[in-house]
Each structure stands twice: as structure tokens, then as C-alpha cells.
N, C-alpha and C positions, 0 to 999 in steps of 0.2 A: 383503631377500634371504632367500629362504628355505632351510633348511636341510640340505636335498638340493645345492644349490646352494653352501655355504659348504664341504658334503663337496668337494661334486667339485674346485673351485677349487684349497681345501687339499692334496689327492690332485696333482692338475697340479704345481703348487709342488714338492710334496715330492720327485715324480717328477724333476721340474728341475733341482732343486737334488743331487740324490741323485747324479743321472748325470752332471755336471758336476764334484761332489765330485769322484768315481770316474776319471773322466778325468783330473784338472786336479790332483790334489790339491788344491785349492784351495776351500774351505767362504763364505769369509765373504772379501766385497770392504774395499777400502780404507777407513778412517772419514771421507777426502772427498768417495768415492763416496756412499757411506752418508748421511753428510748433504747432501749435495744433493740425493739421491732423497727425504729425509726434507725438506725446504727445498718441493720441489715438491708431497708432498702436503700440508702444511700451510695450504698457500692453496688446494687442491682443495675443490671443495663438497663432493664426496662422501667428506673425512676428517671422523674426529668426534674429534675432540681429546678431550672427556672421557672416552672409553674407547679413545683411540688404535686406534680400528679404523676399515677401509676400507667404506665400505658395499656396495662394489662384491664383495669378492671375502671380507671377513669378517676377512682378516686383523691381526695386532696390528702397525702400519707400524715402531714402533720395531724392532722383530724382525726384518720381512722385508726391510726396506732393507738391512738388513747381510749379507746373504745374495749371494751375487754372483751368482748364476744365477736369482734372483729377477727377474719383472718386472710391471710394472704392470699393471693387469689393463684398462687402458684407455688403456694406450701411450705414456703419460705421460714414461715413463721406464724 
């Protein structure tokens, strides 16, 4: 992924999660949620576990799973 590309992803995210906060009060979903969004990319090809990052969208998965208005960047979850 190149880096124009891990901008924009990260930008979407932030946007999401930002406006979600703002609504909902609500920041960061359940630790069940969390781990089972974390549960599912660990068997994804495209997680890399030594740097905990997604190659799809650049993100660090322990982080963005616990974000409630976060989502996969490839529907997963």
C-alpha cells in the first residue's frame, strides 16, 4: 500500500470514527466486540502480526478494533 493511500484510509477512519464519537458519545466499542474483530483479522492473510498492521488499509488492528465506528476495510467485519 502505498502511502497516499494509507493517508486517505486513515483520513476515512478518523472521519468515522470522529462523527460517530459526536453523535453517540460513544468512542471505543465493547472489549467483546474488540476481540472478535481482533479474533477475525488474525487469521486474515492480509494481517501481519509482527507489526500488527493491516496491509489493506495500514492500520495498527489492536487500535482500530476497539474503535466502534471503525470498519474493515474489506468487510470482514
Amino acid at each position: 500500500m502505498n502511502p497516499l493511500e494509507v493517508i486517505k484510509e486513515a483520513s476515512k477512519t478518523a472521519v468515522d470514527v470522529a462523527g460517530h464519537a459526536i453523535k453517540t458519545g460513544n468512542l471505543f466499542c465493547s472489549k467483546e466486540k474488540s476481540d472478535e474483530r481482533m479474533k477475525i483479522c488474525s487469521v486474515c492473510p492480509d494481517y501481519i502480526i509482527q507489526s500488527d498492521k493491516c496491509c489493506k488499509c495500514g492500520c495498527f488492528m489492536q487500535r482500530k478494533t476497539q474503535l466502534e465506528a471503525a470498519k474493515c476495510p474489506i468487510n470482514k467485519w
